[in-house]
Biopython code that builds the backbone (N, CA, C, O; Angstrom):
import numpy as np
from Bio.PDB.StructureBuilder import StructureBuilder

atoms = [
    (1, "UNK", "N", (11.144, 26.962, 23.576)),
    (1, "UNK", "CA", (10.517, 25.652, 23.724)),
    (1, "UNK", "C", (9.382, 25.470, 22.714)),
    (1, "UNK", "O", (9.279, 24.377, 22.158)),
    (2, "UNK", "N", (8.370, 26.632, 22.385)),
    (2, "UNK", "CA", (7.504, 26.539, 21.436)),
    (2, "UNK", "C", (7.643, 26.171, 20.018)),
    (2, "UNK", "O", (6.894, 25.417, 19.396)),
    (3, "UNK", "N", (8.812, 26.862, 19.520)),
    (3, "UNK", "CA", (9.142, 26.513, 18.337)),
    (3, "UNK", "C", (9.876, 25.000, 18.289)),
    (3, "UNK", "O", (9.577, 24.128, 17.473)),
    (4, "UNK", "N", (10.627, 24.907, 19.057)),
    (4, "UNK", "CA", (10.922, 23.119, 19.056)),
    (4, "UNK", "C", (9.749, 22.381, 18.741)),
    (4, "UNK", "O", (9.571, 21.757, 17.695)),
    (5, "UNK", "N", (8.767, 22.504, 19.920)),
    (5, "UNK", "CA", (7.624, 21.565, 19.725)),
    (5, "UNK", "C", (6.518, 21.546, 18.296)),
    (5, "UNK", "O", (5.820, 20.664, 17.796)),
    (6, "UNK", "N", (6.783, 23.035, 17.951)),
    (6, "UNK", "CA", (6.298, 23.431, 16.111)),
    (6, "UNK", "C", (6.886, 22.576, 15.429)),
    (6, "UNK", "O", (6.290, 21.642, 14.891)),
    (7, "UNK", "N", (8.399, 22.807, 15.336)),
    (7, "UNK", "CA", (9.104, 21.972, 14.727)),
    (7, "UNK", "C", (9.103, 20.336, 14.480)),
    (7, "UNK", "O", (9.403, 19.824, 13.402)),
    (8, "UNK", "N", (8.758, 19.689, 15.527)),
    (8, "UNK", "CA", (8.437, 18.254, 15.827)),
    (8, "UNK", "C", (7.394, 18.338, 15.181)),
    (8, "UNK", "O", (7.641, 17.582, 14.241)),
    (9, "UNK", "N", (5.990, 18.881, 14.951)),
    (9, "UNK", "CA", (4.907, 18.637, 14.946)),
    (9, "UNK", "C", (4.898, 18.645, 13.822)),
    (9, "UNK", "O", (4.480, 17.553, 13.437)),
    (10, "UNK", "N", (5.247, 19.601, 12.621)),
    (10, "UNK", "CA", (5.305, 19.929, 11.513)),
    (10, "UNK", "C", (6.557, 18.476, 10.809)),
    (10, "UNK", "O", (6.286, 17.785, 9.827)),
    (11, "UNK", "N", (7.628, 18.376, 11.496)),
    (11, "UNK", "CA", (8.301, 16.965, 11.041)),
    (11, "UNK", "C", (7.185, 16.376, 11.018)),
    (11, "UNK", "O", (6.488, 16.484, 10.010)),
    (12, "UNK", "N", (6.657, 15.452, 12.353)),
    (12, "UNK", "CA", (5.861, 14.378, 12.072)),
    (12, "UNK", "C", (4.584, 14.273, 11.227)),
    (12, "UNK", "O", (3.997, 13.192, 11.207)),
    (13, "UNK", "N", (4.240, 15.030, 10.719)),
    (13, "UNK", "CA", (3.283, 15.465, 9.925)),
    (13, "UNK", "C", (4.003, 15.054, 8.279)),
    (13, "UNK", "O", (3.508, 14.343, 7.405)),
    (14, "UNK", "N", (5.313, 15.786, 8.276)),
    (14, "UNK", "CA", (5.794, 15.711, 7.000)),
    (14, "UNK", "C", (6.349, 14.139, 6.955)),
    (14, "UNK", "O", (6.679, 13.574, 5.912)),
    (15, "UNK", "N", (6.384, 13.649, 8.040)),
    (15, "UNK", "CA", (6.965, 11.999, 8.053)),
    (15, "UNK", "C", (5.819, 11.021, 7.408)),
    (15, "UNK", "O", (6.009, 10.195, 6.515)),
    (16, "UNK", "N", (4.167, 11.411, 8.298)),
    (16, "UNK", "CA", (3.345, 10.758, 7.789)),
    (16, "UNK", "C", (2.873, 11.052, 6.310)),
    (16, "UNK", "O", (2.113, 10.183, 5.882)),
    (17, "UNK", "N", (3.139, 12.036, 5.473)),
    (17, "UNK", "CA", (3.088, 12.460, 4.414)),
    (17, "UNK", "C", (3.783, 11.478, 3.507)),
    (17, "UNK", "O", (3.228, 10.811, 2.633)),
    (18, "UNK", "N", (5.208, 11.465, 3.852)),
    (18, "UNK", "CA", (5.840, 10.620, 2.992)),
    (18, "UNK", "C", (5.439, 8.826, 3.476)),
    (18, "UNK", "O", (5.945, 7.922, 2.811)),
    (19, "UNK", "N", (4.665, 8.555, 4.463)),
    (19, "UNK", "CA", (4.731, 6.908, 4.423)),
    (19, "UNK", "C", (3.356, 6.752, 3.628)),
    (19, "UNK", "O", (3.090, 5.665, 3.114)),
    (20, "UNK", "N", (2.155, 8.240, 3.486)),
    (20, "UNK", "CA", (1.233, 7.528, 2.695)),
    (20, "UNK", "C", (1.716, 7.376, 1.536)),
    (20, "UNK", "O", (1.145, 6.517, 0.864)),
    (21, "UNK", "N", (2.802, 8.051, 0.928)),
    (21, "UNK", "CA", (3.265, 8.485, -0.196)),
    (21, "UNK", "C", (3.729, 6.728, -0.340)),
    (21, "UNK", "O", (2.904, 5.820, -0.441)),
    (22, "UNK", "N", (4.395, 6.647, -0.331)),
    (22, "UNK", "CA", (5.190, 5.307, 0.152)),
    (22, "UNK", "C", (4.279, 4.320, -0.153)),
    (22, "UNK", "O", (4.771, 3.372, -0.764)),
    (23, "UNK", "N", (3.152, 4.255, 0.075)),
    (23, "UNK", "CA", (2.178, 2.981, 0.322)),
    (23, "UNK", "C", (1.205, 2.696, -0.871)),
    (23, "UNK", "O", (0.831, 1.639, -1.378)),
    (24, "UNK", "N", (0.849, 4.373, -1.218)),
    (24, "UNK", "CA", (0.359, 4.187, -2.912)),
    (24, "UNK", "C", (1.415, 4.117, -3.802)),
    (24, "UNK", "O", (1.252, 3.300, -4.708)),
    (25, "UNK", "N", (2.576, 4.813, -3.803)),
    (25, "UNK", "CA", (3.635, 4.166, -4.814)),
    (25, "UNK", "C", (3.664, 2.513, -4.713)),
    (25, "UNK", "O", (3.883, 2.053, -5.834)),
    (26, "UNK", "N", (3.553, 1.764, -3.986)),
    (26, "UNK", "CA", (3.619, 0.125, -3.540)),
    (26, "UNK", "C", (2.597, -0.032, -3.972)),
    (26, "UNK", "O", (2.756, -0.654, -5.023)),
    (27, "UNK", "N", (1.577, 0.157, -3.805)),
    (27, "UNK", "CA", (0.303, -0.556, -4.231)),
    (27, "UNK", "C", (-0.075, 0.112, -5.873)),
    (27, "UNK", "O", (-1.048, -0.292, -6.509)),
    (28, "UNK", "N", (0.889, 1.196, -6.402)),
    (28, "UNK", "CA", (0.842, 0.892, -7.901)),
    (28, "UNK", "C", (1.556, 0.078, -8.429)),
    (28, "UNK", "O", (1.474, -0.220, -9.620)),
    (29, "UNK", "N", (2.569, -0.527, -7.415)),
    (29, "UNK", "CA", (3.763, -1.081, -8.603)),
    (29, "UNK", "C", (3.420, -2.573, -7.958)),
    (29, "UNK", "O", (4.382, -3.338, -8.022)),
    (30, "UNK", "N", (2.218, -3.128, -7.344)),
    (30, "UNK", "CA", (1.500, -4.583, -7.513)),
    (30, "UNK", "C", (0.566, -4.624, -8.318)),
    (30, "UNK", "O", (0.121, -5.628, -8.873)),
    (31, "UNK", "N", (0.052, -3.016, -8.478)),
    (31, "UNK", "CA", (-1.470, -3.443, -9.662)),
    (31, "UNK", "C", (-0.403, -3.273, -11.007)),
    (31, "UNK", "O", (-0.558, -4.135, -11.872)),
    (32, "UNK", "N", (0.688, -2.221, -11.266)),
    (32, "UNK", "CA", (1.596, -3.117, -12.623)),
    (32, "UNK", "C", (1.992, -3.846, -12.472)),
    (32, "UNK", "O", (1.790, -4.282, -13.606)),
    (33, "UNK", "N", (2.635, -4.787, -11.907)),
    (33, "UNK", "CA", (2.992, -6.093, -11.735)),
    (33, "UNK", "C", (1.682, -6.941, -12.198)),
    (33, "UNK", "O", (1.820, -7.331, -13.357)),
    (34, "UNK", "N", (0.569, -7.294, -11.666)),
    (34, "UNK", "CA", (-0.600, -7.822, -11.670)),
    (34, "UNK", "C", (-0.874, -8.014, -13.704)),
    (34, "UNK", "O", (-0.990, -8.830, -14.618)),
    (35, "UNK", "N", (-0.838, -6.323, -13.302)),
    (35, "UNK", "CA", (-1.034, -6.376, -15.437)),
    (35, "UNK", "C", (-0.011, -6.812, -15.926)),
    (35, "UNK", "O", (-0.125, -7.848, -16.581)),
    (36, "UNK", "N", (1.061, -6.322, -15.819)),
    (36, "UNK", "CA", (2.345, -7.052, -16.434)),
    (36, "UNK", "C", (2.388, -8.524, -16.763)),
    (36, "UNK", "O", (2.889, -8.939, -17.808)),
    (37, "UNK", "N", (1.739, -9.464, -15.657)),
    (37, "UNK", "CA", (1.894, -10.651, -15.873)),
    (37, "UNK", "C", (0.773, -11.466, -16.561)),
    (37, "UNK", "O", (0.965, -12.612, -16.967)),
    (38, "UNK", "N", (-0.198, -10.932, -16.653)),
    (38, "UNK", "CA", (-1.560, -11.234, -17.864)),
    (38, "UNK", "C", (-1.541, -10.031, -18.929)),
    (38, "UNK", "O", (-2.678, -9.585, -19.077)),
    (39, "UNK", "N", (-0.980, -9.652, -19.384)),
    (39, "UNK", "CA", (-0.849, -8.796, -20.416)),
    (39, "UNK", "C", (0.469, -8.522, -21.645)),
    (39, "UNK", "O", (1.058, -7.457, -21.459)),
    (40, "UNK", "N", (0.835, -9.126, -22.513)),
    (40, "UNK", "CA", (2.325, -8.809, -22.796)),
    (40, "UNK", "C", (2.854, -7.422, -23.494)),
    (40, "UNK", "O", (3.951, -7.253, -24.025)),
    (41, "UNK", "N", (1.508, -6.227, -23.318)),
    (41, "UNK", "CA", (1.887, -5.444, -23.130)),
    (41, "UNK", "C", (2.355, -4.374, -22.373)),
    (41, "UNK", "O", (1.629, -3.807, -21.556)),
    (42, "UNK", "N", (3.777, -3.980, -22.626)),
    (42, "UNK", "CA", (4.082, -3.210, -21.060)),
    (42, "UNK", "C", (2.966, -1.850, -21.054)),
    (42, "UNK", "O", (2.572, -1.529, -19.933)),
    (43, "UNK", "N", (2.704, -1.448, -21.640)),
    (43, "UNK", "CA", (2.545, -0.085, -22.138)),
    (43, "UNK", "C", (1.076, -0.390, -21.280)),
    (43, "UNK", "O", (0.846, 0.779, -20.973)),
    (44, "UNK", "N", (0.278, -0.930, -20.866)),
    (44, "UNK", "CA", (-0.653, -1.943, -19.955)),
    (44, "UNK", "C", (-0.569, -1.948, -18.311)),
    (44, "UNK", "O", (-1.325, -1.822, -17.347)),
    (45, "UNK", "N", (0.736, -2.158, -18.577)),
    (45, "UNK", "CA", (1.072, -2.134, -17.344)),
    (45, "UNK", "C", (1.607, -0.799, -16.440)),
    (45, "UNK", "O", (1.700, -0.961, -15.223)),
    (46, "UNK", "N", (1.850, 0.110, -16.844)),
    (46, "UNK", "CA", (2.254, 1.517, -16.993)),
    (46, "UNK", "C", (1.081, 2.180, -17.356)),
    (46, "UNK", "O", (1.258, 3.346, -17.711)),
    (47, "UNK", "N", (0.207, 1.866, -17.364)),
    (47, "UNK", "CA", (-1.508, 2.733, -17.242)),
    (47, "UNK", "C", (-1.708, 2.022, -15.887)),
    (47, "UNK", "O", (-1.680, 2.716, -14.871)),
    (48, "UNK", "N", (-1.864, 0.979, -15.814)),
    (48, "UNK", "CA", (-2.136, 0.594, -14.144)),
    (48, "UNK", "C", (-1.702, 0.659, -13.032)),
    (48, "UNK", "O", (-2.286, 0.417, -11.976)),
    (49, "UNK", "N", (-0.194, 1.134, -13.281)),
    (49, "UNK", "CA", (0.078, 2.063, -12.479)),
    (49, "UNK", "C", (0.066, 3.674, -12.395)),
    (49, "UNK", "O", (0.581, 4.122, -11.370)),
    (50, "UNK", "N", (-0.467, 4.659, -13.361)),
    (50, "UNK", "CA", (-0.937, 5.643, -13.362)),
    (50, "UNK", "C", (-2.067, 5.616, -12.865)),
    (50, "UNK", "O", (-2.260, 6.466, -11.996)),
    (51, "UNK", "N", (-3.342, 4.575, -13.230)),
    (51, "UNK", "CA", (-4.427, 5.000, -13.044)),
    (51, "UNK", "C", (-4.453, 4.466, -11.639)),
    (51, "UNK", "O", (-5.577, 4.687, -11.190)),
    (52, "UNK", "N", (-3.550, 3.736, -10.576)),
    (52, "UNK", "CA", (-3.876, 3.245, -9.059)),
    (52, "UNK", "C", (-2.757, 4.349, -8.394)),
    (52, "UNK", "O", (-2.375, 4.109, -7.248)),
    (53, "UNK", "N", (-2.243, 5.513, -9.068)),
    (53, "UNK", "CA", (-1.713, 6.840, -8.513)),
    (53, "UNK", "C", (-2.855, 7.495, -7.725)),
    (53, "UNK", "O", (-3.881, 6.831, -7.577)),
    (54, "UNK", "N", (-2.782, 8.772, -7.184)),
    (54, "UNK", "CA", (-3.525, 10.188, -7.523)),
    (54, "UNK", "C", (-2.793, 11.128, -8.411)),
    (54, "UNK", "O", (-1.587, 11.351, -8.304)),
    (55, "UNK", "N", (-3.688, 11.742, -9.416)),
    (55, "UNK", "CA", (-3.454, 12.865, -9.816)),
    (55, "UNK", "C", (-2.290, 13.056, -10.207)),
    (55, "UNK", "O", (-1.751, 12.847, -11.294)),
    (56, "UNK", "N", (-1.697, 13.726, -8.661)),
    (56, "UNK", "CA", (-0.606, 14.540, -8.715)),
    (56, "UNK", "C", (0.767, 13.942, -8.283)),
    (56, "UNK", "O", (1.836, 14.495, -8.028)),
    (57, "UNK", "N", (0.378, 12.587, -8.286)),
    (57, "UNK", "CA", (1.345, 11.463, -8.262)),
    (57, "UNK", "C", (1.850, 11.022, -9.497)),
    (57, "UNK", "O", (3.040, 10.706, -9.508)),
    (58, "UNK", "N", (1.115, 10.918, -10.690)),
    (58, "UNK", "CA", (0.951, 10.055, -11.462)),
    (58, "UNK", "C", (1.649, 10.835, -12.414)),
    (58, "UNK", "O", (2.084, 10.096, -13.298)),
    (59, "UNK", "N", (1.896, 11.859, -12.574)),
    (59, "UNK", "CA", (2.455, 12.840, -13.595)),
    (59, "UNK", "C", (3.889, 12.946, -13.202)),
    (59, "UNK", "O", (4.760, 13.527, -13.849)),
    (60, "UNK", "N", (4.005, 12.447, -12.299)),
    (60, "UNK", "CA", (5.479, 12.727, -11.411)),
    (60, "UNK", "C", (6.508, 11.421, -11.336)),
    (60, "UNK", "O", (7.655, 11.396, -10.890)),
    (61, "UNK", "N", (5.591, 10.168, -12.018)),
    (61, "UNK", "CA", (5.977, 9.034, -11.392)),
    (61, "UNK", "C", (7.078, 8.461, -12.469)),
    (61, "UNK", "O", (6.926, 9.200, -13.441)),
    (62, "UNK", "N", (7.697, 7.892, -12.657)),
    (62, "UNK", "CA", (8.615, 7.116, -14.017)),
    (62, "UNK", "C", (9.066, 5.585, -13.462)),
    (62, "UNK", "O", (9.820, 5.148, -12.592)),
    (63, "UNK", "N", (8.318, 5.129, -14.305)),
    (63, "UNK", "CA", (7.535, 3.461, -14.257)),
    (63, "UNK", "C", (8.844, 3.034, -15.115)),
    (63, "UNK", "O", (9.409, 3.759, -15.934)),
    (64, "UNK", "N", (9.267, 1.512, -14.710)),
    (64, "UNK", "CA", (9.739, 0.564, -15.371)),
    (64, "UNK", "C", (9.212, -0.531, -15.461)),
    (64, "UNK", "O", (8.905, -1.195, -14.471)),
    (65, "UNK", "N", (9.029, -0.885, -16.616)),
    (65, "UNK", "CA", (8.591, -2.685, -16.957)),
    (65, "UNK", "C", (9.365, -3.549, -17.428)),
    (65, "UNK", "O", (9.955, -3.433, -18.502)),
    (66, "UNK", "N", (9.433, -4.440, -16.719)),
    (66, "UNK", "CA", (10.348, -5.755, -17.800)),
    (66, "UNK", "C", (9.268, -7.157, -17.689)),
    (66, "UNK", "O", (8.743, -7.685, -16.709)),
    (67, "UNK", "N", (9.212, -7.479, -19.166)),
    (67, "UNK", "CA", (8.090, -8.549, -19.019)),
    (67, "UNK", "C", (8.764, -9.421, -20.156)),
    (67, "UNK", "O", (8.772, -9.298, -21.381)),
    (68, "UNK", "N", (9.287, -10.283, -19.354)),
    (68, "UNK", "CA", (9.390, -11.817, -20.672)),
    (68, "UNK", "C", (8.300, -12.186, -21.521)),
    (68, "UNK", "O", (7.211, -11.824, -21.075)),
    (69, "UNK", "N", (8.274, -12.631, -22.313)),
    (69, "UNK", "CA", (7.438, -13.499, -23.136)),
    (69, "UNK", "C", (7.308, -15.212, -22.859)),
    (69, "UNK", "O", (6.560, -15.994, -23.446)),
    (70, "UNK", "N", (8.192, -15.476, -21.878)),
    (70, "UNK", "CA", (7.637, -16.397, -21.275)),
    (70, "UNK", "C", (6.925, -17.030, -20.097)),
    (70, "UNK", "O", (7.473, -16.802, -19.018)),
    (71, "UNK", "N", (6.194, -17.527, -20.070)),
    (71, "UNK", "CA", (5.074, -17.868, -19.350)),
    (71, "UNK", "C", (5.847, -18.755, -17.912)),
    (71, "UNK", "O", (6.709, -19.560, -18.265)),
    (72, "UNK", "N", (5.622, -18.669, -16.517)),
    (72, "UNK", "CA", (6.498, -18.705, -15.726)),
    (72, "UNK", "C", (7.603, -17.859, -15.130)),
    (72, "UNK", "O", (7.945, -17.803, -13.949)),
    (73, "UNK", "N", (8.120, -17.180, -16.227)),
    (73, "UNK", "CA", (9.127, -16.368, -15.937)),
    (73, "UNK", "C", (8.574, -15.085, -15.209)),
    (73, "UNK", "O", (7.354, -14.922, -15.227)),
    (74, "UNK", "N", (9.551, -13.952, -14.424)),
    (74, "UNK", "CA", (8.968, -13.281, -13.421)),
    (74, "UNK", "C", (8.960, -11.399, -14.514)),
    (74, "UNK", "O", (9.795, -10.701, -15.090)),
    (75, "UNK", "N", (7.928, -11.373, -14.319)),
    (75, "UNK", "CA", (7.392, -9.486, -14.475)),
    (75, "UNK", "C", (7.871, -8.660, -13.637)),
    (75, "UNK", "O", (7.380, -8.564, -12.513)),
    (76, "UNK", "N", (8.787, -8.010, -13.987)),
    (76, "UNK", "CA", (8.976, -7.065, -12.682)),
    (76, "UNK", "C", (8.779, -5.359, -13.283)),
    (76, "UNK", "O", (9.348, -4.946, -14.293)),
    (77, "UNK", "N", (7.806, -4.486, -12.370)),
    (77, "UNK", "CA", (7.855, -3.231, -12.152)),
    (77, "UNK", "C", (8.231, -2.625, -11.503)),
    (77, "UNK", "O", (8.408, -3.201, -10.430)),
    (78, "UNK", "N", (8.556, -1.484, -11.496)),
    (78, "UNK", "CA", (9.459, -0.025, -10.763)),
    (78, "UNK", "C", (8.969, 0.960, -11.129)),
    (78, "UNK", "O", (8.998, 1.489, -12.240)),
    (79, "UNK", "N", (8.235, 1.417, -9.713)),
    (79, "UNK", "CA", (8.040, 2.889, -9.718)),
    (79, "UNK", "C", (8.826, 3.854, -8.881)),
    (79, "UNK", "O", (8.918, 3.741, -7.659)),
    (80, "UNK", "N", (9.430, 4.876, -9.633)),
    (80, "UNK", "CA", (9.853, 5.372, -8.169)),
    (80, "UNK", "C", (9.244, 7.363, -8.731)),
    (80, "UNK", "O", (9.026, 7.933, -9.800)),
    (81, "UNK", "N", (9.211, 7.659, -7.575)),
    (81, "UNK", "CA", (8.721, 9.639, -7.347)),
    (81, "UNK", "C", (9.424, 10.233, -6.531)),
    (81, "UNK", "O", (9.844, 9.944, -5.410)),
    (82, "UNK", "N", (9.562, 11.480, -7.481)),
    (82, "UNK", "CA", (10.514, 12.180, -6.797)),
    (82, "UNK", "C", (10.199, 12.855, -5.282)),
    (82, "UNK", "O", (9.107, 12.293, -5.197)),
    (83, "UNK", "N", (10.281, 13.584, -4.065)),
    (83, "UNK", "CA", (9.972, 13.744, -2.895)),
    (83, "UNK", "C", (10.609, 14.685, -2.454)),
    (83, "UNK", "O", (11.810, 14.423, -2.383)),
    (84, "UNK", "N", (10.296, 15.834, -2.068)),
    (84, "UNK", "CA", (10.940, 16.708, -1.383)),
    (84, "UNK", "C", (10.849, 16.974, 0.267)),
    (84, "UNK", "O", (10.123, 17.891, 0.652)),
    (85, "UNK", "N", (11.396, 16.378, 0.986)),
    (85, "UNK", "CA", (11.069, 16.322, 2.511)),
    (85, "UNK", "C", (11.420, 17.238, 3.214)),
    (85, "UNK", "O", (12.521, 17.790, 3.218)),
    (86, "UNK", "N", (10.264, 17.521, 4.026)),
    (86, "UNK", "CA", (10.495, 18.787, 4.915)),
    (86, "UNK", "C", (10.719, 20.208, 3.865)),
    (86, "UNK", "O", (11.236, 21.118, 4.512)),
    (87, "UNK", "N", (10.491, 20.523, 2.653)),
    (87, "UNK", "CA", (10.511, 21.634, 2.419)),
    (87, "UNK", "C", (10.401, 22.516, 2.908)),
    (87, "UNK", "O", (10.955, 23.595, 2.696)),
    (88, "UNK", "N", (9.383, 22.123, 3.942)),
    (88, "UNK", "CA", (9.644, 24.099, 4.713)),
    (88, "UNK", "C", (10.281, 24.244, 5.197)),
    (88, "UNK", "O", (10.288, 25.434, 5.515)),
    (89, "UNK", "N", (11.438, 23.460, 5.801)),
    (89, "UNK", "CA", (12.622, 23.913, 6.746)),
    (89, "UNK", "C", (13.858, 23.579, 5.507)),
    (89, "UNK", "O", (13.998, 22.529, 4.879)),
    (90, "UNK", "N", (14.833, 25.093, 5.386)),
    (90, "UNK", "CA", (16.077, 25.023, 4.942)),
    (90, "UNK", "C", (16.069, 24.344, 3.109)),
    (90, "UNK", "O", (17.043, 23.802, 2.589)),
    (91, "UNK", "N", (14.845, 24.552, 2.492)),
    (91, "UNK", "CA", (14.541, 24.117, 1.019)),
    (91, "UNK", "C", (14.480, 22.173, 0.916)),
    (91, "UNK", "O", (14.305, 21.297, 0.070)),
    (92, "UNK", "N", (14.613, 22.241, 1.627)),
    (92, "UNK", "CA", (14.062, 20.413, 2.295)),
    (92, "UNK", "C", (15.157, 19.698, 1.790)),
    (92, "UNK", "O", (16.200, 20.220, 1.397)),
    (93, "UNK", "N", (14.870, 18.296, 1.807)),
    (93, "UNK", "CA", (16.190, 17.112, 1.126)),
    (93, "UNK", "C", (15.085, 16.305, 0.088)),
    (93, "UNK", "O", (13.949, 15.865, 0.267)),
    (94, "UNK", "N", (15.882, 16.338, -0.925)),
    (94, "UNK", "CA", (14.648, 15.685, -2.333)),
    (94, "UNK", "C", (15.280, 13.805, -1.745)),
    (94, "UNK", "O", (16.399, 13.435, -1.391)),
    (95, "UNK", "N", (14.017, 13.066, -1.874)),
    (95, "UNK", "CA", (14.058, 11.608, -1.699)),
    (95, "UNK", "C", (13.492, 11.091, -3.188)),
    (95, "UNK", "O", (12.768, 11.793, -3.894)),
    (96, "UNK", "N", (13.774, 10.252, -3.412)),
    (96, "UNK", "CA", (13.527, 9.276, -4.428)),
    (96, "UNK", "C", (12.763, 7.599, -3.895)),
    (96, "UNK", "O", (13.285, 6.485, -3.869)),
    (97, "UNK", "N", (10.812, 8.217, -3.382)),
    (97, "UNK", "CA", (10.444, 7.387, -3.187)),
    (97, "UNK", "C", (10.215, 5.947, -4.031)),
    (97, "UNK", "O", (9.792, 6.386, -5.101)),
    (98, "UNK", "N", (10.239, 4.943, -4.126)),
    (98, "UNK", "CA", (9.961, 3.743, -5.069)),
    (98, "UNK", "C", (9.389, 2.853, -4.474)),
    (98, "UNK", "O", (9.173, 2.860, -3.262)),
    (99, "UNK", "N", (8.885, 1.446, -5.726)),
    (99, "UNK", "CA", (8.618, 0.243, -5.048)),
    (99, "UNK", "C", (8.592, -0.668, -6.088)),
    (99, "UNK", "O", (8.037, -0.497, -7.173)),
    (100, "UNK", "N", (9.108, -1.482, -5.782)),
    (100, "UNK", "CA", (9.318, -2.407, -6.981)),
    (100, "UNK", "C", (8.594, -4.049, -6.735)),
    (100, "UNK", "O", (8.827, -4.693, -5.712)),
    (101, "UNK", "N", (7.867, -4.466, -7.644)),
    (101, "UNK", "CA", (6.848, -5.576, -7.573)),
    (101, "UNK", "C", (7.038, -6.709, -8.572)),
    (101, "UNK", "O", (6.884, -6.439, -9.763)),
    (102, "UNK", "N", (7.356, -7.948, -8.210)),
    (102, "UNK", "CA", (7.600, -9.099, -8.874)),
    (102, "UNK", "C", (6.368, -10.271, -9.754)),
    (102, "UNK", "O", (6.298, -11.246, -9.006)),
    (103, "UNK", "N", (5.719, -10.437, -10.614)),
    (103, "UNK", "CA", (4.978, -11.422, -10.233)),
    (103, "UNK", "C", (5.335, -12.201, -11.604)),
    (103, "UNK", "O", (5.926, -11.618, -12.513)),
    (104, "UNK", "N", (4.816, -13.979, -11.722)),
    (104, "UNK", "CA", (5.246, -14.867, -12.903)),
    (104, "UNK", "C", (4.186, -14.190, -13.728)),
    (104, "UNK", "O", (3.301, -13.451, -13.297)),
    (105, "UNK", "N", (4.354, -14.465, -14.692)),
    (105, "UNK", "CA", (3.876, -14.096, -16.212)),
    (105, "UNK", "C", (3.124, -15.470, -16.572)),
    (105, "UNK", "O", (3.710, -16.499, -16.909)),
    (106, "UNK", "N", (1.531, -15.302, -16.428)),
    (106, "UNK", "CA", (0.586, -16.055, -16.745)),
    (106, "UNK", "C", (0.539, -16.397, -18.050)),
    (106, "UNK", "O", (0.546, -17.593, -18.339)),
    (107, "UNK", "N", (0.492, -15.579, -18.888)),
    (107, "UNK", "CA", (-0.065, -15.984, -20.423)),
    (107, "UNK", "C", (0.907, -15.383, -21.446)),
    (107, "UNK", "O", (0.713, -15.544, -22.651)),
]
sb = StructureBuilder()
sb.init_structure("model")
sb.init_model(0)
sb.init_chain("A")
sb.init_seg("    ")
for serial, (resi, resn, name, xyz) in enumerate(atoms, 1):
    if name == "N":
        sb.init_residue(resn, " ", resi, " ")
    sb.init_atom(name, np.array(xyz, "f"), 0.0, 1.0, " ", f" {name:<3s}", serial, name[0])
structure = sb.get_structure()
């Protein structure tokens, strides 16, 4: 019975791991989006989402930009990181967290 309840405890732990994970990948790929669409450089937009990472996120992460040159038209970014869940049980299952963010292109 002990180790079951280890087991649960250590899942839900590794569950909440991956939704913070989850939530800063999203909230980098609105601050590239954000730049993407006042900036027409991508390369701009792909620092702003490194620098609204941590650390040891940000080295791990592989960003996409697509940004028209026209004004109205929509910016879209993609981040996604790689994830290894539950590693400690059985060498874990690798996930491919992401988030992808839309916004029009101001200038």
């Amino acid at each position: 019975m002990l180790p079951l309840v280890l087991l649960l405890l250590l899942a839900s732990l590794e569950l909440v791991a991956v939704t913070r994970i989850q939530l800063q990948v999203t909230h980098a790929a609105r601050e590239g989006a954000r730049q993407a669409a006042t900036s027409p450089d991508p390369a701009d937009a792909v620092q702003a989402v490194r620098s609204a990472l941590p650390a040891e996120l940000s080295d791990q992460a592989r960003v996409s930009v697509e940004r028209p040159h026209v004004v109205g038209q929509q910016a879209r970014v993609v981040v996604r990181i790689p994830y290894r869940f539950a590693g400690f049980a059985f060498g874990g299952l690798q996930l491919d967290l992401g988030a992808r963010s839309v916004m029009r292109v101001e200038r």
